[in-house]
C-alpha positions in Angstrom: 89.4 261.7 -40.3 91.8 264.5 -41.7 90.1 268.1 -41.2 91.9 271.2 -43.3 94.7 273.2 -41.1 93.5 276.6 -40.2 95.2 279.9 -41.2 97.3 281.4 -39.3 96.5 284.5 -36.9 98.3 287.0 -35.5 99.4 286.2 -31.5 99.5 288.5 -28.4 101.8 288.0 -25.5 105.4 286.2 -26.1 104.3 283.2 -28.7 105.4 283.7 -32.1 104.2 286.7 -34.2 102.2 284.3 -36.6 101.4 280.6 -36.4 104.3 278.6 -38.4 102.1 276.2 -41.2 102.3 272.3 -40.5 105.1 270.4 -41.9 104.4 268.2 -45.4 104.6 265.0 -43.0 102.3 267.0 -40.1 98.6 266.3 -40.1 95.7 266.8 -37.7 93.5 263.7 -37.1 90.2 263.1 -34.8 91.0 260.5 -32.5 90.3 256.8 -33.5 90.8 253.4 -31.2 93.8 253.1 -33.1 95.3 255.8 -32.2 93.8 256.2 -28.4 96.8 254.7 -26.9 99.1 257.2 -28.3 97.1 260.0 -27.7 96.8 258.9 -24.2 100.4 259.1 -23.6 100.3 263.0 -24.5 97.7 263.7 -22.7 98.9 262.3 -19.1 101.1 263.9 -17.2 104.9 263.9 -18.5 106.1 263.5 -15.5 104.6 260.2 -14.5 107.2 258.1 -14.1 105.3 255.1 -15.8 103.4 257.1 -18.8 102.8 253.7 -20.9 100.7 252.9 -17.3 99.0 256.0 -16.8 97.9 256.1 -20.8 96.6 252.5 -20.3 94.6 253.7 -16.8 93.2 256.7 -19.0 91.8 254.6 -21.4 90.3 252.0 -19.3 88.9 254.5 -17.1 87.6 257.0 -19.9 83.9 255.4 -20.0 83.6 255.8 -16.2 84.4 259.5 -16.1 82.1 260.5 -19.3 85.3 260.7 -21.4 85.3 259.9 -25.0 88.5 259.6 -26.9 86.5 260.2 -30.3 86.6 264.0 -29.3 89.9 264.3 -29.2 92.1 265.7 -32.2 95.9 265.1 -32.6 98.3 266.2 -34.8 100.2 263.0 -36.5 103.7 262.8 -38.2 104.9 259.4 -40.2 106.9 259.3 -43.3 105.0 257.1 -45.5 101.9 255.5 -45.7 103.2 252.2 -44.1 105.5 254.2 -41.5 104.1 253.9 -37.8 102.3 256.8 -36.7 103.4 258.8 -34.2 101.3 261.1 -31.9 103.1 264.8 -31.5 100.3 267.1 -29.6 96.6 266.5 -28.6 93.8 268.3 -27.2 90.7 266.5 -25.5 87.3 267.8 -24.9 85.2 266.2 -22.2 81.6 267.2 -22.1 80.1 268.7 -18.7 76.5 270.3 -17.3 75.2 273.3 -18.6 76.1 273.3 -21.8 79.8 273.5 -21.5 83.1 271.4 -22.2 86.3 271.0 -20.9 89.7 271.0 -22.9 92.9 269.8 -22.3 96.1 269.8 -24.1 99.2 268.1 -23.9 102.2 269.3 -21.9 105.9 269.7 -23.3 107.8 266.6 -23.5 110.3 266.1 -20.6 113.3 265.7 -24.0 111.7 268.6 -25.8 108.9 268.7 -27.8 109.6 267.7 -31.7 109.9 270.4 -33.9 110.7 272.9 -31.2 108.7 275.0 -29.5 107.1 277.7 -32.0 105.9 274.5 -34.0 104.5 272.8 -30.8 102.3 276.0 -29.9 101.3 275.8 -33.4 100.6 272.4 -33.2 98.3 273.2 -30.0 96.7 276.1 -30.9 95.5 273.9 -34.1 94.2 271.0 -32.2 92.2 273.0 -29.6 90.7 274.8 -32.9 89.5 271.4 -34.6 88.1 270.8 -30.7 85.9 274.1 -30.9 85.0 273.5 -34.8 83.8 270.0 -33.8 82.1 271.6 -31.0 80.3 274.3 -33.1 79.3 271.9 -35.9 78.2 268.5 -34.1 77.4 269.5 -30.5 75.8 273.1 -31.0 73.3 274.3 -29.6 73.9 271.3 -26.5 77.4 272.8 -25.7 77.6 276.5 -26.1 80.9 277.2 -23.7 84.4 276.0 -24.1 86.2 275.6 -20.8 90.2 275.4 -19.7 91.5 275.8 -16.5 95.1 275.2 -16.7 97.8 275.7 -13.5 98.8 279.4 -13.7 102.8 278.1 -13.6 101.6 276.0 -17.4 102.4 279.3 -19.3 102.5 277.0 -22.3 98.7 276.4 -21.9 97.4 279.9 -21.1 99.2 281.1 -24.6 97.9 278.5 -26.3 94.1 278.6 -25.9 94.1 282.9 -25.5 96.1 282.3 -29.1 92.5 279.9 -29.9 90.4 282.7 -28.9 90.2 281.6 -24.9 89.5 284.8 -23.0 90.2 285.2 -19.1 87.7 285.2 -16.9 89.7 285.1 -13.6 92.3 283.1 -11.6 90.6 280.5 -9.0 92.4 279.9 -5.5 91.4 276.5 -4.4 90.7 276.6 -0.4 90.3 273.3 2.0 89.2 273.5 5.7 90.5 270.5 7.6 87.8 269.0 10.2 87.3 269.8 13.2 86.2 268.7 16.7 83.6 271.4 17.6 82.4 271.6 13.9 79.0 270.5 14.4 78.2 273.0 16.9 78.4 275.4 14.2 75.1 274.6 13.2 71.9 276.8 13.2 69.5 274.0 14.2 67.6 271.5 12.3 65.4 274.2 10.8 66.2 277.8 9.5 63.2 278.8 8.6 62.6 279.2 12.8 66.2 280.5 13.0 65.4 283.7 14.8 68.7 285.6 14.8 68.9 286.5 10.9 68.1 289.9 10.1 65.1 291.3 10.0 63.2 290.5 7.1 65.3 287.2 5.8 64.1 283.5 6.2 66.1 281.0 5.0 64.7 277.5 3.8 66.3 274.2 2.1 65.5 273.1 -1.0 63.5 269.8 0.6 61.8 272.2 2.5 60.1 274.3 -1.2 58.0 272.0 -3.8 59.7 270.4 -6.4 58.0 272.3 -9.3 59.1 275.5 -7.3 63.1 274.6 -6.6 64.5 275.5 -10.0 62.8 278.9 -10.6 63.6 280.4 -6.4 67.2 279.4 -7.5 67.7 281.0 -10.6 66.1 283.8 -9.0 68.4 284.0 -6.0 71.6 283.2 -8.1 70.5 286.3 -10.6 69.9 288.5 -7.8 73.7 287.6 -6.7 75.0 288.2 -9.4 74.8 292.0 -9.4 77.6 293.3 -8.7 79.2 290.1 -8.6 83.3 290.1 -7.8 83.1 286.0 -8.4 84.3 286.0 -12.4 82.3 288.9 -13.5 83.5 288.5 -17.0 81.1 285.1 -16.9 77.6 286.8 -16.4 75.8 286.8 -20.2 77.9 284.1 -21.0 75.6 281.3 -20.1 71.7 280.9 -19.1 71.3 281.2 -15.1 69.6 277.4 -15.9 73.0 276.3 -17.4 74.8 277.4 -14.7 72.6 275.6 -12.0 72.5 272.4 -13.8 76.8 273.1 -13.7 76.0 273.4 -9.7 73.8 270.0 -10.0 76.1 267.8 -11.4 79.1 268.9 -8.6 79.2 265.6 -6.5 76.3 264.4 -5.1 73.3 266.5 -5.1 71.3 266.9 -1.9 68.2 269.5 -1.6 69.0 269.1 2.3 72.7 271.4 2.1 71.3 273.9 -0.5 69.6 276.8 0.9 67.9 279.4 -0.6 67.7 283.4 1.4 64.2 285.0 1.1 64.4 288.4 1.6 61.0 289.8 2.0 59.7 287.0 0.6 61.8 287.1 -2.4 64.4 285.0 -3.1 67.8 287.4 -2.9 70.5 284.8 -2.4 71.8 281.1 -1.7 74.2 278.6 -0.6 74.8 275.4 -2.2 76.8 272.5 -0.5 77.3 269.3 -2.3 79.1 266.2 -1.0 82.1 264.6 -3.0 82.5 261.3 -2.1 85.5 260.4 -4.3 87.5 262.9 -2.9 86.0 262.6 0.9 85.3 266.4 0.9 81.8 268.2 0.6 82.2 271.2 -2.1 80.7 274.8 -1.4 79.4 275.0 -4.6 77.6 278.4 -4.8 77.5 281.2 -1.7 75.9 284.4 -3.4 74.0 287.1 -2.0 71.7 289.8 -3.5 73.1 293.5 -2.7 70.1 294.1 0.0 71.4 291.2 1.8 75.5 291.8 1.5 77.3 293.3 4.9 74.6 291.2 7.6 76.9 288.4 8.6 74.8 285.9 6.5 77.1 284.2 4.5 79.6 284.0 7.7 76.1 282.2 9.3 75.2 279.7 6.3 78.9 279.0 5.7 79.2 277.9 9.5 75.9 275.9 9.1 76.8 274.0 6.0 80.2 273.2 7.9 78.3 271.8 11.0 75.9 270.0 8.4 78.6 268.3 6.1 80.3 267.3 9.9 77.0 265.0 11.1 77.1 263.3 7.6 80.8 262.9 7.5 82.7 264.0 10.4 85.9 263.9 8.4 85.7 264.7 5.1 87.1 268.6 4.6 85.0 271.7 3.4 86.3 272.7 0.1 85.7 275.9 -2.3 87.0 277.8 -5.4 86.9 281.6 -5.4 88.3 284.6 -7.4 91.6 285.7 -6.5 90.0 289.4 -7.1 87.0 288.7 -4.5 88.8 289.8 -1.6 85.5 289.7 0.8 84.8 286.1 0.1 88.4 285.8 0.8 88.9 287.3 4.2 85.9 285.1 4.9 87.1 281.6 4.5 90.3 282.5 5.9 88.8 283.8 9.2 86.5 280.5 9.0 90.4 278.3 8.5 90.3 277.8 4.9 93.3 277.2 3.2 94.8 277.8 -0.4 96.0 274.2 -2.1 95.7 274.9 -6.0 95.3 278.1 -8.5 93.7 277.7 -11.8 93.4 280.3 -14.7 89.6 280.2 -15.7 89.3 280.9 -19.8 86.8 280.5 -21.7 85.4 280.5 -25.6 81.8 281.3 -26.6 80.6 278.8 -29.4 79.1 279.2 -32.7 76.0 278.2 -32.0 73.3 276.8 -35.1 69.9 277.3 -34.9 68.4 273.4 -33.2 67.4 272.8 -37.2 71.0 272.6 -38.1 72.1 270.4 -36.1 
């Protein structure tokens, strides 16, 4: 499928002042089994030392990580209708929770990109486009955000999706806490609801703990009551229903009502904690530590971070504790540092509304 280039717009930052138009031989395909191979090889990492392998591992492997190849556009060059086609940049977009996907575009070429490097960006910025069209007019009103979280050091990437309309909605440090030995004394005891050394006024209770029917509403009202004031990505709020964002939370790892706890602040429900076990990558995943303004300077999330530590250590004494936080939220910083969290990663968090169609339309 061939889909019509885009015009050009007008760049900020250090790209090119306009987007140069394709070249004659230059068009932008959807991805087809024909072509997933090739399209594979841009999107791995150049500097695998075996890219024909890691393309082949990508595809085999795509089913198994909810990746479809089919939602993926390229742009193609080949001389002639019988020429070989060859695959010059690519964008993918793999679907996730709450309404949102992921994109990823291909890096430079370790020889140089073809073309140079003003028609490369170009050649980006149009396939992350077609991405976000397909998006708007086949997945609308299901997917609603477009996602990218590129390395901070891939300047290439930031430009090219802020040049596709990406906006910035933070950087994210990656923390990891090593185990260990004395972890599990951290805990608060089997039940905090009995927990008599929160403040006055809070009682804290697990999600097993609360009916079924009940679970969704206490945490979308915790999680908006955090959000106030937020310094976690404030750019985000509005974005996306609260719902879209829990089911996001859901789908991290392996969901257990037993590590996600909800704080009831005069019987109202003013903040949470949500710890979620990732057994692929042997870690368990703070997923979500907010807390509603009336509850902030009391030592509780200090107390529930130790506690889901000392929980996560008598399922799996040693899988790490891991997080991602705003570089800009400096309290939540000077927390997991003083708890031994360390920085391992940085990602740029951008983002792209949708068009979204009326459910008739689609």
């Amino acid at each position: 499928m061939s889909i019509a280039v885009p015009q050009p717009r007008s760049l900020e930052g250090d790209g090119p002042e306009k987007l140069p138009p394709l070249p004659p031989n230059v068009r932008i395909l959807r991805g087809e089994a024909s072509l997933y191979h090739a399209i594979a090889r841009r999107l791995v990492s150049q500097s695998n030392p075996d890219i024909d392998d890691a393309a082949h591992r990508l595809v085999d492997s795509a089913p198994a990580h909810n990746i479809d190849l089919t939602n993926t556009f390229a742009t193609i060059d080949s001389d002639g209708p019988n020429s070989t086609q060859r695959v010059r940049q690519a964008c993918l977009t793999v679907f996730g929770a709450g309404r949102t996907a992921m994109m990823f575009v291909s890096e430079p070429l370790r020889s140089g990109d073809w073309g140079g490097s003003d028609l490369a960006f170009a050649e980006r910025v149009y396939t992350v486009n077609a991405c976000c069209e397909m998006l708007s007019r086949e997945r609308t009103p299901h997917v609603i955000l477009a996602q990218a979280l590129p390395d901070p050091d891939e300047r290439y990437a930031t430009r090219v999706f802020e040049a596709a309309g990406f906006r910035s909605v933070g950087t994210l440090k990656y923390m990891r806490r090593l185990p260990k030995p004395h972890d599990r004394k951290l805990s608060l005891g089997p039940d905090l609801s009995q927990y008599d050394k929160f403040p006055q006024g809070c009682r804290v209770l697990s999600l097993a703990q609360i009916p079924q029917a009940d679970r969704d509403d206490h945490c979308i009202r915790a999680m908006d009551a955090s959000y106030e004031a937020t310094m976690d990505c404030p750019e985000l709020c509005g974005l996306r229903e609260t719902r879209d964002i829990l089911a996001s939370h859901k789908s991290t790892g392996t969901h257990d009502p037993n590590l996600w706890w909800i704080i009831y602040y005069n019987n109202e429900p003013l903040g949470c904690a949500f710890f979620s076990p990732c057994p692929e990558q042997r870690t368990c995943e703070l997923v979500y530590l907010g807390l509603g303004s009336p509850l902030r300077g009391k030592g509780l999330a200090r107390m529930l971070l130790s506690h889901g530590i000392a929980e996560s250590a008598a399922r799996n004494s040693v899988w790490s504790m891991s997080c991602a936080v705003d570089e800009r939220n400096e309290p939540a910083l000077r927390l997991y540092e003083a708890m031994q969290f360390r920085a391992f990663a940085r990602r740029r968090a951008l983002v792209r509304p949708l068009q979204v169609k009326p459910v008739d339309q689609v």
